[in-house]
C-alpha positions as CSV (number, residue, x, y, z in Angstrom):
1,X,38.0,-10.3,-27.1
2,X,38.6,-13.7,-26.3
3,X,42.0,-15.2,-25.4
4,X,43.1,-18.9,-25.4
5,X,46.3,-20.5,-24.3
6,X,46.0,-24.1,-23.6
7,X,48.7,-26.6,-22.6
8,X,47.2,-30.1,-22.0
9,X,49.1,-34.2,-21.7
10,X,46.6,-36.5,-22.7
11,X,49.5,-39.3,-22.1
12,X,51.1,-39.4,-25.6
13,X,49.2,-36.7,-27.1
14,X,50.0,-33.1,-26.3
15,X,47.7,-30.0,-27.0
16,X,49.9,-26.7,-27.2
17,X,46.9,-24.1,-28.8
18,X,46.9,-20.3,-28.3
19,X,44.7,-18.2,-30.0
20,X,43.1,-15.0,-29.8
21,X,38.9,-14.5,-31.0
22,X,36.6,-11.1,-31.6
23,X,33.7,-10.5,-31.2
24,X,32.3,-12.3,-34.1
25,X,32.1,-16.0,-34.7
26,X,35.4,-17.8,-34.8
27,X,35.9,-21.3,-36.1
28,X,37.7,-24.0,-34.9
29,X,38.5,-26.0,-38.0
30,X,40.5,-28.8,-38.3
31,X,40.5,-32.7,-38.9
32,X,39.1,-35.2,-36.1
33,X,41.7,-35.3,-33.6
34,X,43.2,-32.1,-33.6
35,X,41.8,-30.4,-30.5
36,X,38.5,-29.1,-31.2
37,X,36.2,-30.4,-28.6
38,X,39.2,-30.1,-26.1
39,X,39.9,-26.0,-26.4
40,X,35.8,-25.7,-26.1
41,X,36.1,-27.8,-23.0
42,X,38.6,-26.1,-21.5
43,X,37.0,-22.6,-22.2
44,X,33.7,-23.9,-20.3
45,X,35.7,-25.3,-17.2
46,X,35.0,-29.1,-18.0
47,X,38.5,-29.7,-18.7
48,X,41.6,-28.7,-16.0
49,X,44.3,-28.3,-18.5
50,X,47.8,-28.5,-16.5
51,X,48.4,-24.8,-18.4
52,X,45.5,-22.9,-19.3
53,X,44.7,-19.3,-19.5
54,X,41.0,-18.1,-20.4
55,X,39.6,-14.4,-20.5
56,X,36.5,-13.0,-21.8
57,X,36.8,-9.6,-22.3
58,X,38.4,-8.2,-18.7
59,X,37.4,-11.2,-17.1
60,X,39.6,-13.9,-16.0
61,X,38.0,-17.4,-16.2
62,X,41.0,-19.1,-15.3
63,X,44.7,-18.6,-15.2
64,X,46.7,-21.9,-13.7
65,X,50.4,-19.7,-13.3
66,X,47.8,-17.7,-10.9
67,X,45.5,-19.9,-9.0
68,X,42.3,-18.3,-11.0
69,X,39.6,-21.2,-11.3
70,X,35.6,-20.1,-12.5
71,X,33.8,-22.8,-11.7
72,X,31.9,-24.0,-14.6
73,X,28.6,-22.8,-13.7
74,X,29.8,-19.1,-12.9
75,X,31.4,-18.7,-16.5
76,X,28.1,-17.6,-17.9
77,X,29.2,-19.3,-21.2
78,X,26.2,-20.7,-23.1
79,X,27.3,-24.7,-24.5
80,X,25.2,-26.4,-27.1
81,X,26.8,-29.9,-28.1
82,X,26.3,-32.3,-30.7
83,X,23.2,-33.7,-29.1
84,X,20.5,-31.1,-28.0
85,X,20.5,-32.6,-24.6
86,X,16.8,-31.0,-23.8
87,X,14.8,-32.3,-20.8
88,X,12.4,-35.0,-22.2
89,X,10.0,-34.6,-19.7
90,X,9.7,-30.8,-20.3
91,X,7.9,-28.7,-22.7
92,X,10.1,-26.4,-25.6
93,X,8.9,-23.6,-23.4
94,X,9.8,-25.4,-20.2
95,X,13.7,-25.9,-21.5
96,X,13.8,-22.7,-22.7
97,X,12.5,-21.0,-19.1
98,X,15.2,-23.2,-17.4
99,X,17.8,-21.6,-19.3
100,X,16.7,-18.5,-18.0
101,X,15.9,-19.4,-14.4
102,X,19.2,-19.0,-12.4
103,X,20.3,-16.5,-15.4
104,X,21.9,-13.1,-13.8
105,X,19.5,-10.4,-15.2
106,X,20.5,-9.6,-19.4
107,X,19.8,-8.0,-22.2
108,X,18.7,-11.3,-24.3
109,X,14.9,-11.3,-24.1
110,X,12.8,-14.5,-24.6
111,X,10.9,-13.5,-27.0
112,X,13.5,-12.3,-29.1
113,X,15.5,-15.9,-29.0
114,X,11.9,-17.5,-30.2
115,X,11.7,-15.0,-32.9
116,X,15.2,-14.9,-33.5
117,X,15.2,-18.9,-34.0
118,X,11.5,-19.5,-35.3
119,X,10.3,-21.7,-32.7
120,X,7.5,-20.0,-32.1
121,X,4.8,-22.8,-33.4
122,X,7.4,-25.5,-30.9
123,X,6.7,-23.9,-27.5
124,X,4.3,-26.4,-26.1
125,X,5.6,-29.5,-28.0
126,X,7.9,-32.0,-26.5
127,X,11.2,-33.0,-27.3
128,X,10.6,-36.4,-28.6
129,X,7.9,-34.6,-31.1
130,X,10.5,-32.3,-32.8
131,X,13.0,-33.2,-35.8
132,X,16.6,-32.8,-35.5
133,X,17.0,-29.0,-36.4
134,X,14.0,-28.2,-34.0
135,X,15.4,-29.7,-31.0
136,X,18.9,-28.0,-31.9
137,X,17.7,-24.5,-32.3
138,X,15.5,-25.0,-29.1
139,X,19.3,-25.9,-27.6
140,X,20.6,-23.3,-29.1
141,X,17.8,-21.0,-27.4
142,X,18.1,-22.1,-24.0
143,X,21.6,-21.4,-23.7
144,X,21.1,-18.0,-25.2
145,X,18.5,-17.3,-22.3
146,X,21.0,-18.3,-19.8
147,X,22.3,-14.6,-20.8
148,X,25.9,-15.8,-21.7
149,X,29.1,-13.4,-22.3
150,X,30.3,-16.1,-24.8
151,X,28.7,-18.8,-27.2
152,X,30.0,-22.3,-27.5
153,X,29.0,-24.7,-30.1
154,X,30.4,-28.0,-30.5
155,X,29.6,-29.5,-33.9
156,X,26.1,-28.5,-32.9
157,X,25.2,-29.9,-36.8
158,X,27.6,-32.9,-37.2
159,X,24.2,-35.2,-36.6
160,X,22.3,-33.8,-38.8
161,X,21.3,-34.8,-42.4
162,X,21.9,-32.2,-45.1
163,X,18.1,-31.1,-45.3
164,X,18.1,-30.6,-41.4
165,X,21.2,-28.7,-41.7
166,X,20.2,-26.7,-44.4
167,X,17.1,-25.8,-42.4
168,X,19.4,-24.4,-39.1
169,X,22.3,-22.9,-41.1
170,X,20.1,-19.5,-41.7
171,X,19.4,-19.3,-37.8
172,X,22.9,-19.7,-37.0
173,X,24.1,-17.2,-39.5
174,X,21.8,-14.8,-37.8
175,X,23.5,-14.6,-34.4
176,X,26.7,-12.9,-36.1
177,X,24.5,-9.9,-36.1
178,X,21.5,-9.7,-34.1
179,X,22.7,-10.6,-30.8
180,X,26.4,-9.2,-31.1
181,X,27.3,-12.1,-29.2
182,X,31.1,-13.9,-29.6
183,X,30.5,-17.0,-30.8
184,X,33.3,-20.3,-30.9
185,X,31.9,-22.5,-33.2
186,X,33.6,-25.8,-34.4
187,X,33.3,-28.2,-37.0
188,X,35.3,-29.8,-39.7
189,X,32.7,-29.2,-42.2
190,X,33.6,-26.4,-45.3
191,X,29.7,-25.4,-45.7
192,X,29.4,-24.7,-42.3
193,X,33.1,-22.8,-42.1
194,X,32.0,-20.9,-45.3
195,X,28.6,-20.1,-44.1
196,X,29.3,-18.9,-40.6
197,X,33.2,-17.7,-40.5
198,X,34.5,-14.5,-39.5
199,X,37.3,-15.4,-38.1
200,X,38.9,-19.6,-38.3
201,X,41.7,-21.1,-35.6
202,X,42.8,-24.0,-37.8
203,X,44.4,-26.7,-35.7
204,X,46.1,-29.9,-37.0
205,X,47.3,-32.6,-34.6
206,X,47.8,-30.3,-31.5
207,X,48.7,-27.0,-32.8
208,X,47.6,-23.9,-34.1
209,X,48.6,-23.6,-37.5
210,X,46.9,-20.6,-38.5
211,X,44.1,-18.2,-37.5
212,X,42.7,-15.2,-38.7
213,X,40.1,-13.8,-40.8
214,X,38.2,-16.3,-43.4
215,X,39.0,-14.3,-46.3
216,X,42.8,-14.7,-46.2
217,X,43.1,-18.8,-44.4
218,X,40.7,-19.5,-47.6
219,X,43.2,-17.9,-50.4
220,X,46.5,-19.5,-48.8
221,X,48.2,-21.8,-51.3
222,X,50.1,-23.4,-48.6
223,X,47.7,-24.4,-45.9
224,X,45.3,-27.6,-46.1
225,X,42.3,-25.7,-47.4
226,X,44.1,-25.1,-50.7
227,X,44.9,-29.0,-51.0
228,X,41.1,-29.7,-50.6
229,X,38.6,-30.7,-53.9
230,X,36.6,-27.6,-52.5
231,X,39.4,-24.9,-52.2
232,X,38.5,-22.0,-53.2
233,X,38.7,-18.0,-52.3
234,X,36.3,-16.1,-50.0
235,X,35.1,-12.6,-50.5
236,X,32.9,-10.3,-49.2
237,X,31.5,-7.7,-51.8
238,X,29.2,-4.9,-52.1
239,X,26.2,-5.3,-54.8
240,X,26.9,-2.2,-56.5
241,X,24.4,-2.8,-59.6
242,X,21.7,-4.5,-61.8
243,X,21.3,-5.0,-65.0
244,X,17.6,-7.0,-65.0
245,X,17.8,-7.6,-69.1
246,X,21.2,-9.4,-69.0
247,X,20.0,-10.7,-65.6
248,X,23.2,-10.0,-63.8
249,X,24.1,-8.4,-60.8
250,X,27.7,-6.8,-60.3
251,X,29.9,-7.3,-56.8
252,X,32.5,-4.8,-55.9
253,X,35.1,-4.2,-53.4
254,X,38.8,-4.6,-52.4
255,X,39.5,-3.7,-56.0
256,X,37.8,-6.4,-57.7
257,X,34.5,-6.1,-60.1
258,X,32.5,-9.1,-60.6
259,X,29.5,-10.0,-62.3
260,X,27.1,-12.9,-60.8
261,X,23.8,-14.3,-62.0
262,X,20.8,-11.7,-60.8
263,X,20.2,-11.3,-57.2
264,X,17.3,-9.8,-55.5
265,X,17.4,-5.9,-55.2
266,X,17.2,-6.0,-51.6
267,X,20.5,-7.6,-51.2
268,X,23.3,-5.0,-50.6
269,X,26.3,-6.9,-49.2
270,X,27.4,-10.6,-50.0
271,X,29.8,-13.4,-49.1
272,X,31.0,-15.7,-52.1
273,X,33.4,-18.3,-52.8
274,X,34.8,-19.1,-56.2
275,X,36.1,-22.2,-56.5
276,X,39.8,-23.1,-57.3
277,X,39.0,-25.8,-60.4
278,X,36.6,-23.1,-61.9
279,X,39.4,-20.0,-62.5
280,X,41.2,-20.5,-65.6
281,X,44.3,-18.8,-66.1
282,X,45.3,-16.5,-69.4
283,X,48.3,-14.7,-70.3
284,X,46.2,-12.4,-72.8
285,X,42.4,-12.1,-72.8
286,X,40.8,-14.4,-75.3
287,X,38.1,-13.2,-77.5
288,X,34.7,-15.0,-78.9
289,X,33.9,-16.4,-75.1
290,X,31.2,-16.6,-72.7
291,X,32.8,-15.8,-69.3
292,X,31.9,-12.2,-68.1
293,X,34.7,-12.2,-65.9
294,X,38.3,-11.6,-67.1
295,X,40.4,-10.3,-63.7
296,X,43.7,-8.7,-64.4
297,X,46.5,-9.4,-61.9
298,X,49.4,-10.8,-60.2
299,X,50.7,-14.0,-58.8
300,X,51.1,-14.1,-55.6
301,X,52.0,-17.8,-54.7
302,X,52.3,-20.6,-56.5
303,X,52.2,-24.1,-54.5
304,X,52.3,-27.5,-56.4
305,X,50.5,-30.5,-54.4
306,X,52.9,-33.9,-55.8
307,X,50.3,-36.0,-54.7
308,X,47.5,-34.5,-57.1
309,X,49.7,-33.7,-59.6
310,X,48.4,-30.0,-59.9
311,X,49.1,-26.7,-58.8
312,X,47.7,-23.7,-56.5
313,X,47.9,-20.5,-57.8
314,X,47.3,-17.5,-55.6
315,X,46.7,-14.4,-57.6
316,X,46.3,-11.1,-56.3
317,X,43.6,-8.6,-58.0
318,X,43.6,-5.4,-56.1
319,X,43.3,-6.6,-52.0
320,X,41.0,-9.2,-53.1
321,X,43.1,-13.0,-54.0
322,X,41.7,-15.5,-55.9
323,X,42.7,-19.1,-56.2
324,X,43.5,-21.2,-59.6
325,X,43.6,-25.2,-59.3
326,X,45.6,-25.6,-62.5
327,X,48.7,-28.6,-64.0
328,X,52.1,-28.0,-63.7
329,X,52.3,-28.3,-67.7
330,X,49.9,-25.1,-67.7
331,X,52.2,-23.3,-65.2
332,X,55.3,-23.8,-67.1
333,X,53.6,-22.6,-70.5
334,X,52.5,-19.8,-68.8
335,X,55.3,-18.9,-67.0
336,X,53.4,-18.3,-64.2
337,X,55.7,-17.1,-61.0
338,X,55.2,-14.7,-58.3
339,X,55.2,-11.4,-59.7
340,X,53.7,-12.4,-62.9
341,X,51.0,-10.7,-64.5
342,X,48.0,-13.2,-64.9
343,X,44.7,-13.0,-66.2
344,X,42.1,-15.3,-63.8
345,X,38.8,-15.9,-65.7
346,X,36.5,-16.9,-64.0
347,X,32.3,-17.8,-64.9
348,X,29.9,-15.7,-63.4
349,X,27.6,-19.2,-62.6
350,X,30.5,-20.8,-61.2
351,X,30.8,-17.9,-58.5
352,X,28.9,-19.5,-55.2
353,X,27.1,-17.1,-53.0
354,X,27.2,-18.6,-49.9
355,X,25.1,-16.3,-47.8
356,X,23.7,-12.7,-47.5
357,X,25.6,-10.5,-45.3
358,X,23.7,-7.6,-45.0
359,X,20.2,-6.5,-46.6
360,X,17.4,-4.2,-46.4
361,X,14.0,-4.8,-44.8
């Protein structure tokens, strides 16, 4: 466990963020301005906040009420930046051996981080010979050789074009699992959030105002993600069937049933999102349509957003919530309040799977 209490005067901006991360990947998220890069600074010992408390685990990194300064270099926290920031003048293998040469003995092999990564083919290239995702997961494999106790990653894709970043999302995804390393990972982009996520700090302006798991940040009707053009719920589901001559696949869990174009029968666990403008709200099932999935529930929240002139609807089907981007005409029609029963219908092409949590082979 990672804890986080920073209290920082930048001369007319003020930082007050305090937060607590697993042992998964945690997002910072939050607009330009609000504190990112600053808590990641702090955490590495490149920033003296006038209050800060860090620990990793049982270990104190600093504690100003006490006196406790790590310097920098002792924190054995891994940093990968924006820019890959990879020795020009050495070879892929040569960065990757410097990560590891003043590296306290660990379990983090090198051969594992150039499997785990796929930079095999890179080793003896340079640098100035390697795209933009190369160099970044060669980054991203030095400071994993350094044998961290914590991952830091500062917008490590915010230069990237959407091919390149396409091309490094599935490495990054993979360190949730196979290193069981605690990963703080910001950014500002949604794909990225939704793709990588266990748990999200969202800061605005200085503060803290939320954290916690994905899942329930994404189906708030009153924090920014609802207001977004991409809000949407997040779930994690079980593929509990296939049915190869509808070509369907059905997700379970939480006490909600959905059914999704077919997916490969190797994949046994999934992450989707399902967009707020796609759900359409019912007060009795219709007949003669197309959707597959008709959810039975209840509100949960309703928030209207003035400036958009629409609504968020929260609904609650089993543990599972599910957003509705709807007007304010259709929630007076429909009655719609908390406690209201509320059918959410929702296309099983509109449901995104954003990425594979867990599958066999």
């Amino acid at each position: 466990m990672i804890e986080v209490a920073l209290r920082h005067d930048f001369g007319g901006t003020t930082l007050d963020i305090t937060f607590v991360a697993g042992e998964g990947t945690t997002v910072l998220f939050g607009p330009s301005g609000s504190g990112k890069s600053s808590v990641v600074a702090a955490i590495a010992g490149l920033l003296r906040a006038d209050r800060l408390r860090v620990t990793v685990g049982d270990v104190v990194l600093a504690d100003t009420t006490r006196g406790i300064w790590v310097p920098p270099e002792r924190r054995r926290i891994g940093l990968v930046f924006q820019d890959a920031r990879l020795f020009p003048h050495m070879s892929v293998v040569g960065n990757l051996r410097y990560g590891a040469r003043r590296a306290p003995p660990g379990r983090i092999g090198f051969d594992e981080v150039v499997a785990l990564l796929g930079i095999g083919a890179l080793l003896p290239r340079r640098p100035h010979s390697l795209s933009g995702g190369e160099r970044q997961r060669v980054a991203i494999g030095r400071a994993l050789l350094s044998q961290p106790r914590l991952l830091l990653m500062d917008e490590p894709l915010s230069g990237l074009d959407a091919a390149r970043k396409a091309e490094i999302l599935p490495y990054l995804a993979k360190l949730r699992s196979a290193l069981g390393l605690p990963i703080i990972y910001v950014t500002h982009a949604m794909d990225e959030l939704l793709r990588l996520a266990d748990d999200v700090v969202l800061l605005d302006q200085g503060r803290v105002r939320d954290s916690g798991p994905l899942a329930r940040l994404a189906a708030r009707a009153d924090l920014p993600f609802a207001a977004r053009d991409d809000a949407g719920a997040v779930l994690e589901l079980n593929v509990t069937g296939h049915d190869a001559a509808a070509r369907l696949s059905r997700l379970g869990g939480t006490g909600i049933s959905l059914l999704v174009p077919l997916l490969p029968s190797s994949v046994q666990r999934v992450r989707v999102r399902i967009p707020a403008r796609e759900v359409i709200l019912a007060s009795a099932a219709p007949s003669g349509i197309s959707l597959h999935n008709i959810l039975s529930g209840v509100v949960h929240d309703v928030a209207e957003n003035a400036a958009r002139h629409d609504v968020i609807v929260a609904v609650a089907i089993g543990e599972a919530m599910v957003l509705a981007r709807v007007t304010p005409d259709a929630v007076q029609r429909l009655g719609i309040a908390p406690g209201a029963p509320i059918l959410a219908l929702v296309k099983s092409t509109s449901i995104d799977v954003v990425s594979e949590v867990n599958s066999v082979g």
